[in-house]
C-alpha positions as CSV (number, residue, x, y, z in Angstrom):
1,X,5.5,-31.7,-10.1
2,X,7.0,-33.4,-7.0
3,X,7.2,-29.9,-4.9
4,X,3.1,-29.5,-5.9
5,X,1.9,-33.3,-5.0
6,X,4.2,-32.3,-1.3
7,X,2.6,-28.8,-1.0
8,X,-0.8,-30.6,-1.5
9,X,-0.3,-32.6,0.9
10,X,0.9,-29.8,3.5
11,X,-2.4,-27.8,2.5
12,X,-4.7,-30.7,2.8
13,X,-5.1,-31.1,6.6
14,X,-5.9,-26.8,7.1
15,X,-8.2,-26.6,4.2
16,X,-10.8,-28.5,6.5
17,X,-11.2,-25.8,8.0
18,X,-14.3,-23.5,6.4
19,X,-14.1,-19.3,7.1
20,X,-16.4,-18.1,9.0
21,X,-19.5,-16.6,6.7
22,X,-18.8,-13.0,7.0
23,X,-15.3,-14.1,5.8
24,X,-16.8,-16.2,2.8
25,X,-18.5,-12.9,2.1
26,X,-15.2,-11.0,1.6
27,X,-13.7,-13.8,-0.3
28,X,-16.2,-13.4,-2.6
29,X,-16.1,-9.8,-2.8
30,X,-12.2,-9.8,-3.2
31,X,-12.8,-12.8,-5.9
32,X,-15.8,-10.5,-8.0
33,X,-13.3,-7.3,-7.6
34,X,-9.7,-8.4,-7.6
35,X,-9.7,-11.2,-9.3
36,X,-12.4,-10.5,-11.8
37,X,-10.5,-7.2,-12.6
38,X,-8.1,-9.7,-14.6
39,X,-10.1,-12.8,-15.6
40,X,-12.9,-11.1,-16.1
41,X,-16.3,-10.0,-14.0
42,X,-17.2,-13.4,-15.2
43,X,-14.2,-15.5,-14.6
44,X,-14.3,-16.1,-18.6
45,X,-10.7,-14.9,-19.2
46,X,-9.2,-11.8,-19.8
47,X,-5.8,-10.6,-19.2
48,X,-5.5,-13.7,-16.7
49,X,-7.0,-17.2,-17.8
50,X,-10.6,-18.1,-17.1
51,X,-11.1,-19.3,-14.1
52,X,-14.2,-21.5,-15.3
53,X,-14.6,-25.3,-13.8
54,X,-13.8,-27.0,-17.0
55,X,-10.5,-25.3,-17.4
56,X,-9.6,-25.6,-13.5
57,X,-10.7,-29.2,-13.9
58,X,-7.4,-30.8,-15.1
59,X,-5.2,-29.1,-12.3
60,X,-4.7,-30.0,-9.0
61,X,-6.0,-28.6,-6.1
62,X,-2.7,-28.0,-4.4
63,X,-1.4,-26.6,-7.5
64,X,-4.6,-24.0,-7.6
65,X,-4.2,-23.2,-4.2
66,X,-0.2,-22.2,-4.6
67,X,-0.9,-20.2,-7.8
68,X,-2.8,-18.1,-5.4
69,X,-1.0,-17.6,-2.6
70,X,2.8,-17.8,-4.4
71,X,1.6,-16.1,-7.7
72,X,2.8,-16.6,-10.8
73,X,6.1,-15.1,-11.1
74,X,7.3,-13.3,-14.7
75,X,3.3,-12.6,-15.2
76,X,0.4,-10.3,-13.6
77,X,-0.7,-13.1,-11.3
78,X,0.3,-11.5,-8.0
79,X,0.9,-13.3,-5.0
80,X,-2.5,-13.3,-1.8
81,X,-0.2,-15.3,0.6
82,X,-0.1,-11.6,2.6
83,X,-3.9,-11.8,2.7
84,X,-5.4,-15.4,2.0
85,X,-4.5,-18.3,4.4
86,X,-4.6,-21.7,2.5
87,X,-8.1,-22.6,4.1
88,X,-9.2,-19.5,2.3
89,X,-7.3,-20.5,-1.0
90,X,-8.7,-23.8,-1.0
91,X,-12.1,-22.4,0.4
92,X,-11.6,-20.2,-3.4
93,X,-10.8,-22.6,-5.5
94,X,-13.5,-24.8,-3.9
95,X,-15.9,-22.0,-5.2
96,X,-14.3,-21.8,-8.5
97,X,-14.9,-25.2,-9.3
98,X,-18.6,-25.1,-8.2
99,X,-19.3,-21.7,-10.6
100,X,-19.4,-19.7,-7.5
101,X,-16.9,-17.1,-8.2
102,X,-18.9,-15.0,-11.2
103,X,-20.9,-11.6,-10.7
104,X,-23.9,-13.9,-11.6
């Protein structure tokens, strides 16, 4: 729990950072397509959990961000540290926890 509460506070300062808007539209895209493609077009769970706000609400931003850029290891949950900087992670699970990341 320790190394999450020190990651969190690593990511913190670069999260205030927003992408740009054509970035926020790939985001999206990449969140619809890649990540719906195993929680489901509507983030309500599949072979990955849902990705809902009421069951991101009890974790930790810092800990959201690191499942996606470090994955999950020993599971499907690959990791987007090659792809996503952790503005763009937070920027996600910033989204996620608003509703924003459904095919709605």
């Amino acid at each position: 729990m320790l190394r999450w509460i020190a990651l969190a506070a690593l990511i913190a300062p670069a999260a205030l950072a927003q992408p740009s808007p054509a970035r926020q539209a790939e985001l999206r895209h990449l969140v619809l397509h890649d990540c719906g493609s195993c929680h489901g077009l509507t983030m309500k769970g599949g072979l990955g959990r849902p990705l809902l706000p009421e069951a991101l609400a009890d974790k930790p931003d810092g800990f959201l961000v690191e499942v996606i850029l470090g994955g999950v290891p020993g599971t499907p949950m690959p990791p987007w540290r090659e792809e996503l900087s952790a503005s763009e992670a937070r920027w996600i699970v910033e989204q996620l926890r608003k509703g924003n990341g459904d095919a709605r």
